[in-house]
GUGUKE-657847 format. One record per residue (C-alpha): residue number from 1; chain; x, y, z. Coordinates in nm, 4 decimals. Layout:
N
- num;cadena;east;north;up
- NUM;A;X;Y;Z
...
***
This chain:
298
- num;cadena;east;north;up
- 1;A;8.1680;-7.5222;-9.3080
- 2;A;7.7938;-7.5527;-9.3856
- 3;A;7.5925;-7.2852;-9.5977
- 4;A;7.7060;-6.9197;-9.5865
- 5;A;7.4928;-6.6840;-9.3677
- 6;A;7.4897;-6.3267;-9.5065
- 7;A;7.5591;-6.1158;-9.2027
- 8;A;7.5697;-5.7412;-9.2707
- 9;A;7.6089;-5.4457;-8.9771
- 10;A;7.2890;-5.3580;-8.9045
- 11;A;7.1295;-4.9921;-9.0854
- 12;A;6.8959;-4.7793;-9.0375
- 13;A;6.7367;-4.9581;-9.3461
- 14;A;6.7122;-5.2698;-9.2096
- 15;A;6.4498;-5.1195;-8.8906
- 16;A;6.1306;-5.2498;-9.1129
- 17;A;6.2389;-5.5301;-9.1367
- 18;A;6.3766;-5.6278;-8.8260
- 19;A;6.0903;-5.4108;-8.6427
- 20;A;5.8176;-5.6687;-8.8844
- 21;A;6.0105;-6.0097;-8.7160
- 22;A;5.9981;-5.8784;-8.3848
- 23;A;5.6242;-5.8112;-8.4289
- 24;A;5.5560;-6.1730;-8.5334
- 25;A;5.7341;-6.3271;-8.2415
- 26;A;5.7125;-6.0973;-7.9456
- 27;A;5.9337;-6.2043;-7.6400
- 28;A;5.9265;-5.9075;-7.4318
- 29;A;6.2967;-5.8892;-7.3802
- 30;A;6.4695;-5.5950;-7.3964
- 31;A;6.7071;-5.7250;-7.6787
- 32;A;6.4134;-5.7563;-7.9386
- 33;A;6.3974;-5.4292;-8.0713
- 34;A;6.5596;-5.2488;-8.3481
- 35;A;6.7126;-4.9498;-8.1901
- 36;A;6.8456;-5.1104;-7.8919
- 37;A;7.0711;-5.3508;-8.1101
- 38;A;7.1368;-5.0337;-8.3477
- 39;A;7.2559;-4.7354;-8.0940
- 40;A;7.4606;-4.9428;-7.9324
- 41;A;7.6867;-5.0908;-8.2487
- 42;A;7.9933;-4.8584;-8.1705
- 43;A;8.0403;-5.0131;-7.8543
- 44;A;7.9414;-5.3908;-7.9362
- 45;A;7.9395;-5.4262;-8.3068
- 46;A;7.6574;-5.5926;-8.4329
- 47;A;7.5420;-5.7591;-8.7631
- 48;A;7.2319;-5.9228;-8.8964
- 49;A;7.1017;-6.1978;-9.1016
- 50;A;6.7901;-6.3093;-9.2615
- 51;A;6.7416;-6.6703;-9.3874
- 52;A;6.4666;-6.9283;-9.3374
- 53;A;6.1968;-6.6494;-9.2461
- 54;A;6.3556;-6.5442;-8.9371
- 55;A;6.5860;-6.2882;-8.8220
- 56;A;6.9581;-6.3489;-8.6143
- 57;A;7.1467;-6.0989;-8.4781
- 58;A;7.5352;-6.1361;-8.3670
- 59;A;7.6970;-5.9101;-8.1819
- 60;A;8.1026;-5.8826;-8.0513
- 61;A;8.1974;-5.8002;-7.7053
- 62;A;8.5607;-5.7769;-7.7484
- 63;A;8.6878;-6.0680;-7.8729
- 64;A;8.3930;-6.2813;-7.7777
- 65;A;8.0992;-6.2971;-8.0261
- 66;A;7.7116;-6.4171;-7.9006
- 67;A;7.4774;-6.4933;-8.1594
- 68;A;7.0935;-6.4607;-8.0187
- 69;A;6.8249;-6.7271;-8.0839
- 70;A;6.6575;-6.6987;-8.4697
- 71;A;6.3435;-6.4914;-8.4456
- 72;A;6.0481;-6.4671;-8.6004
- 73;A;5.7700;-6.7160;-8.7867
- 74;A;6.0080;-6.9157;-9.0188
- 75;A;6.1668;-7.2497;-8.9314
- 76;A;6.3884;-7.1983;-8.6238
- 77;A;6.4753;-7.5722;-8.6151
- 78;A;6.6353;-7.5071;-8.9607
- 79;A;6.7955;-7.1491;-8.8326
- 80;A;6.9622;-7.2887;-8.5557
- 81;A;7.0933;-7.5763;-8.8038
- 82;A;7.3087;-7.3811;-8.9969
- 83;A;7.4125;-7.1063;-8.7068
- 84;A;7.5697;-7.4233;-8.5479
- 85;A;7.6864;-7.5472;-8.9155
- 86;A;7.8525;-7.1734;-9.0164
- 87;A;8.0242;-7.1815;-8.6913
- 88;A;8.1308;-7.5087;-8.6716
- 89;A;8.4940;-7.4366;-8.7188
- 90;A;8.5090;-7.1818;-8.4323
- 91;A;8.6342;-7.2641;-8.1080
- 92;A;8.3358;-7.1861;-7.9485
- 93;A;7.9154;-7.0840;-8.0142
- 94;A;7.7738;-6.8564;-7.7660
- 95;A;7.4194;-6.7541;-7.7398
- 96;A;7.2862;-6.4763;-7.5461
- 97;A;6.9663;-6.3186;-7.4408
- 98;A;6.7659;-6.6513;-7.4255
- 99;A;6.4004;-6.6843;-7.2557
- 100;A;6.3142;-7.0313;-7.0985
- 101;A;6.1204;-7.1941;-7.4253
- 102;A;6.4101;-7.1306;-7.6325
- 103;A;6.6510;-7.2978;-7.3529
- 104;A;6.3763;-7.5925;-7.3817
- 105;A;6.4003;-7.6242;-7.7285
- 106;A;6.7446;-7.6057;-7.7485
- 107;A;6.7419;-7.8966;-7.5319
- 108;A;6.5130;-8.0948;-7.7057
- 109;A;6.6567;-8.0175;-8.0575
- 110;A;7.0276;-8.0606;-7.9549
- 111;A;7.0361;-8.2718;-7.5942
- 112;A;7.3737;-8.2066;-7.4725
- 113;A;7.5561;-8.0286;-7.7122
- 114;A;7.5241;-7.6523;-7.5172
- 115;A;7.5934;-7.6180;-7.1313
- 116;A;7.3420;-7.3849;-7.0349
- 117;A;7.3678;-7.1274;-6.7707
- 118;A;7.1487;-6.8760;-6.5906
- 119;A;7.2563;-6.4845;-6.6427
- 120;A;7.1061;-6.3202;-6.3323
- 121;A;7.2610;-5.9783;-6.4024
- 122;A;7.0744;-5.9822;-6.7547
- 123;A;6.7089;-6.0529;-6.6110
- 124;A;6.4973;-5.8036;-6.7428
- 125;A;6.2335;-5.5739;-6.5229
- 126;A;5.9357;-5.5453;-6.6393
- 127;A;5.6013;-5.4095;-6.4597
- 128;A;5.2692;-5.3449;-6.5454
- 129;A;5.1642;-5.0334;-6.6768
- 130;A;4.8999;-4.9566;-6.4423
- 131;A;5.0812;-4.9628;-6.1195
- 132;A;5.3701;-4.7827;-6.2365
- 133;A;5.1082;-4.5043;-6.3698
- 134;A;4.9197;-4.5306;-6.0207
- 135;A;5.1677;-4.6262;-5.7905
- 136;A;4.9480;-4.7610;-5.5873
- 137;A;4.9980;-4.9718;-5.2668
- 138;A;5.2120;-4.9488;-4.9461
- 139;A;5.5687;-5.0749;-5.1282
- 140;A;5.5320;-4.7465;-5.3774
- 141;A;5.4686;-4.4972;-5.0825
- 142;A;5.7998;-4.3521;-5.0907
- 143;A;5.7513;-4.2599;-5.4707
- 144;A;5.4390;-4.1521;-5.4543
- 145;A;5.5878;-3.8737;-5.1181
- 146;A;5.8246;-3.7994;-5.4089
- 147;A;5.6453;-3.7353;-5.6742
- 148;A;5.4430;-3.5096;-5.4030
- 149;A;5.7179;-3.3048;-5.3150
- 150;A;5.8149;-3.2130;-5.6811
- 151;A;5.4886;-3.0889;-5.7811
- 152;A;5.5158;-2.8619;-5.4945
- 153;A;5.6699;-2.6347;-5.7141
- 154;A;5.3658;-2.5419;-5.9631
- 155;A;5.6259;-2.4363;-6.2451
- 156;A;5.6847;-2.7894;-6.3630
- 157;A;5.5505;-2.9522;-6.7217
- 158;A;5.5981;-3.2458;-6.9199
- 159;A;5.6068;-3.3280;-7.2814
- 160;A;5.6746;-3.5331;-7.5263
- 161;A;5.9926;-3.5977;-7.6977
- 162;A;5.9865;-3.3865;-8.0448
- 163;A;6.1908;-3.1920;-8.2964
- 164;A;6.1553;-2.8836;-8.0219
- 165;A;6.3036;-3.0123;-7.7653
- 166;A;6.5565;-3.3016;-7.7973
- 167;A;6.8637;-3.0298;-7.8498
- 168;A;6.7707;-2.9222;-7.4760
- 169;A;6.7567;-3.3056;-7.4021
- 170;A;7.1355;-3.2787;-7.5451
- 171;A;7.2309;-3.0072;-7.3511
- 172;A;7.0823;-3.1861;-7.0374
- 173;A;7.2852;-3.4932;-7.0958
- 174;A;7.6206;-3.2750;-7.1405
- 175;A;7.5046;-3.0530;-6.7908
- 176;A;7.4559;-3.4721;-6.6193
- 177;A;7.7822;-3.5565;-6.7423
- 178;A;7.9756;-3.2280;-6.6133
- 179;A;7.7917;-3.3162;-6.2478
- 180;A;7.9939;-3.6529;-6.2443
- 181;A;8.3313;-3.5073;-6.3770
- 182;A;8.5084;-3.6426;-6.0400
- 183;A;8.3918;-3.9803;-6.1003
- 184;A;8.3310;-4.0366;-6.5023
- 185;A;8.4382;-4.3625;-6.6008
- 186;A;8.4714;-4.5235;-7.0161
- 187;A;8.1143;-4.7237;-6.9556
- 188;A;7.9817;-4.3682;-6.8288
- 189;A;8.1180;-4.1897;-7.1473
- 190;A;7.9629;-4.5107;-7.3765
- 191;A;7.6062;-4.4734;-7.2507
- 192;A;7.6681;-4.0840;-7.3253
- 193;A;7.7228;-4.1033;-7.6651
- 194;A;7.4935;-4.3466;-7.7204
- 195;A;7.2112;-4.1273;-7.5431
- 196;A;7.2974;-3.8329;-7.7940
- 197;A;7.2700;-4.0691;-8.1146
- 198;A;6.9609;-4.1419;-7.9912
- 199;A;6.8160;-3.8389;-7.9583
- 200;A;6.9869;-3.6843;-8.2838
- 201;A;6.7639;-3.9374;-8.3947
- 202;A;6.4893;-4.0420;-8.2550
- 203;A;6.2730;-3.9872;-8.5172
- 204;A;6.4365;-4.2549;-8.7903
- 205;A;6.4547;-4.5102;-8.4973
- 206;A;6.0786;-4.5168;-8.4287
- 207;A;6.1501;-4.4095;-8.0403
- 208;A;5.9150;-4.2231;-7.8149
- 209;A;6.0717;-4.0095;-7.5422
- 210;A;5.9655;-3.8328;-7.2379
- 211;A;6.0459;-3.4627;-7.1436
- 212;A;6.0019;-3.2848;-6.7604
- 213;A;6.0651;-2.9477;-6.7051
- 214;A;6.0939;-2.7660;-6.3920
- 215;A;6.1134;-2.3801;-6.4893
- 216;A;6.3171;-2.3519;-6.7671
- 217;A;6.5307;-2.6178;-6.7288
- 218;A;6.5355;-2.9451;-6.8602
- 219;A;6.5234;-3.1562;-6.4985
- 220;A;6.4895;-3.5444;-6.6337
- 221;A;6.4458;-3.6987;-6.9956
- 222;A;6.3656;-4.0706;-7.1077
- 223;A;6.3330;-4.2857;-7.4422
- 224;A;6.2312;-4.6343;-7.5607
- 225;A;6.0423;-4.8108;-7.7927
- 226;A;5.7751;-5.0826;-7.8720
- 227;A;5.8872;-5.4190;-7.8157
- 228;A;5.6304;-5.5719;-8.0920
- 229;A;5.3742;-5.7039;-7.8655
- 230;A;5.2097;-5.6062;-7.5121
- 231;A;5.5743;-5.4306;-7.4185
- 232;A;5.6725;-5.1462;-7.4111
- 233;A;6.1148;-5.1141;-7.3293
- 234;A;6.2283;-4.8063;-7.1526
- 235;A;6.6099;-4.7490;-7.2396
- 236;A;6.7434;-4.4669;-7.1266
- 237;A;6.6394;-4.2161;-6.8146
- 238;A;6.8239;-3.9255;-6.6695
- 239;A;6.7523;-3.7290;-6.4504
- 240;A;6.9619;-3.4852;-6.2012
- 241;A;6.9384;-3.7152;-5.8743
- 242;A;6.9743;-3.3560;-5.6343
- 243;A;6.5808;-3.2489;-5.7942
- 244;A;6.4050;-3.4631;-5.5280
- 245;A;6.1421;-3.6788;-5.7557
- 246;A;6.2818;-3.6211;-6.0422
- 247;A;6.3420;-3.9585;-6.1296
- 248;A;6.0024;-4.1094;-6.0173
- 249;A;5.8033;-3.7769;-6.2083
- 250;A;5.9703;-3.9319;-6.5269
- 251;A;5.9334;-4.2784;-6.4895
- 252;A;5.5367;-4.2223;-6.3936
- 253;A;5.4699;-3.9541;-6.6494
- 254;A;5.6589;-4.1463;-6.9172
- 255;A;5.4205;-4.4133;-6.8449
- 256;A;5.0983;-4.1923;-6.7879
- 257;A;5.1413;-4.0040;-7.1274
- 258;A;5.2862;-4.2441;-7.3754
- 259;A;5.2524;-4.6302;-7.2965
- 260;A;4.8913;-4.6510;-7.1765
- 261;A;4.8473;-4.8788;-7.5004
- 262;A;5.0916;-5.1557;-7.3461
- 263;A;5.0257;-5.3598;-7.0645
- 264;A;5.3499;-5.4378;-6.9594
- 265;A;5.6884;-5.1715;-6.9288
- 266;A;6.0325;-5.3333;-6.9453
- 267;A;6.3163;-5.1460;-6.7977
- 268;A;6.5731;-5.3478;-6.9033
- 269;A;6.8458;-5.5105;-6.6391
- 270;A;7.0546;-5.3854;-6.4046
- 271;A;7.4104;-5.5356;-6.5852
- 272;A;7.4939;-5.6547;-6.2374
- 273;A;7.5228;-5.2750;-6.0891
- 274;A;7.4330;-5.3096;-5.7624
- 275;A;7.2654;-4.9267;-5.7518
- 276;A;7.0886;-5.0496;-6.0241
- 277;A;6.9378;-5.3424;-5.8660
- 278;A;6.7907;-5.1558;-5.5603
- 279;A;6.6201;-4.8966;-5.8040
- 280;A;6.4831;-5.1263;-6.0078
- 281;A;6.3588;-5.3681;-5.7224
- 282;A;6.1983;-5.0661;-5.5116
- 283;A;5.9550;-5.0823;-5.7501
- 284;A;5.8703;-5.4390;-5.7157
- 285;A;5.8950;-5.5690;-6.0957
- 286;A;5.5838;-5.8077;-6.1702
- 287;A;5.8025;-5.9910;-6.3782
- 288;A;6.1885;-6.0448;-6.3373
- 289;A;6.2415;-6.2357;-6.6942
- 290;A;6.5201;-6.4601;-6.6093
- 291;A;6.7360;-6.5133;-6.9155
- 292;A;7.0091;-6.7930;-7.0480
- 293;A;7.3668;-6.7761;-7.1993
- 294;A;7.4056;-7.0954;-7.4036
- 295;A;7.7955;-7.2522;-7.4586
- 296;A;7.8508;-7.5183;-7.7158
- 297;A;8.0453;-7.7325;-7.5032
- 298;A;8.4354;-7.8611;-7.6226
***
């Protein structure tokens, strides 16, 4: 077995420096970011590494485990060396989460050795930040008629995620989750408690979240963070689907009030939910990031 890798399960002390590598080598997918790999640890344990001035992150999905592609300025040639080395007596190396240069490197480094697929359900969504604050054109009529018939009702307000109001984001998410009793499911009740860690601590994470209000009541909430570059990744949105334009109000007033200084928003995939898929794709993504799963082959 070649040269140990340190591995350790990923901390809220390690966000500097993971946040730092992800700065130097922005990729705008939504897997590049530190509280996206933290939040979600519970339900796919993940660890990371530093060695040879990048970053690697591995992560266990059941039995399986994916290791991502080394990131930042260091020498990835010599990253990817000893990932292949330290796992050479497993019976297999997965990576996940890779963007087309990486798949060409990988080629170029190691011709043959991975078989090298396409992961359409993982393609990431990403617009520009104008047109989802504008809306403009004839495809985004319908959200624009939406977003019309909300403000109808002149007792509506936004704001910004903050220590005031993230307990009545909690209570929000509880209220969503009672609404689906009839049809909650285990990834349902995963995303749930991931949503409350999140907002119990947005703060230490570096997130910035999204508030609308209709009345008193908490109607639609929404987090994400920086993505180290031009990017900004939205990862979580709720909203109660029977408040007609709810969930477009959010998405555009997210994006009017707290990304103007990105030019591009990534909403993540759809994880092969059909539902999913439509939403995203009514708003005509700009950019569908198409990303690779890499095998070493037997």
């Amino acid at each position: 077995m070649g040269e140990i890798i340190q591995y350790h399960k990923i901390t809220l002390e390690d966000r500097a420096m993971m946040t730092k590598k992800y700065e130097e080598d922005p990729q705008r997918i939504c897997e590049h970011c530190f509280a996206n790999n933290y939040l979600w640890q519970n339900i796919y344990p993940a660890e990371v590494a530093e060695f040879d001035r990048c970053i690697s992150v591995r992560f266990w999905d059941g039995a399986d485990l994916y290791y991502d592609f080394p990131v930042g300025l260091g020498d990835k040639r010599r990253a990817m060396d000893r990932i292949i080395s330290w796992t050479d007596r497993q019976e297999t190396l997965r990576l996940y989460g890779l963007v087309q240069q990486e798949v060409d490197l990988i080629e170029q480094w190691y011709p043959g050795y991975f078989h090298i697929t396409e992961d359409r359900n993982y393609f990431d969504y990403i617009y520009e930040t104008k047109r989802l604050t504008t809306l403009s054109g004839k495809k985004l009529h319908g959200k624009r008629n939406h977003i019309h018939r909300f403000k109808e009702n002149p007792d509506w307000r936004y704001e910004s995620l903050s220590a005031h109001n993230w307990r009545a984001c909690m209570e929000m998410n509880r209220l969503w989750k009672r609404k689906r009793s009839d049809k909650w499911d285990d990834g349902m009740e995963e995303e749930f408690q991931v949503v409350n860690h999140a907002l119990q601590n947005f703060e230490a994470l570096g997130m910035v979240g999204g508030v609308l209000w209709l009345g008193d009541q908490i109607v639609a909430f929404t987090m994400g963070e920086p993505l180290g570059g031009d990017t900004f990744a939205v990862h979580f949105e709720k909203a109660f689907p029977e408040v007609q334009g709810a969930y477009p109000m959010i998405n555009q007033q997210f994006v009017e009030h707290e990304c103007q200084s990105y030019r591009y928003i990534n909403r993540e995939d759809d994880a092969g939910s059909e539902g999913l898929r439509r939403a995203k794709m009514s708003y005509g993504p700009d950019i569908l990031l198409k990303k690779y799963m890499a095998e070493r082959r037997k």
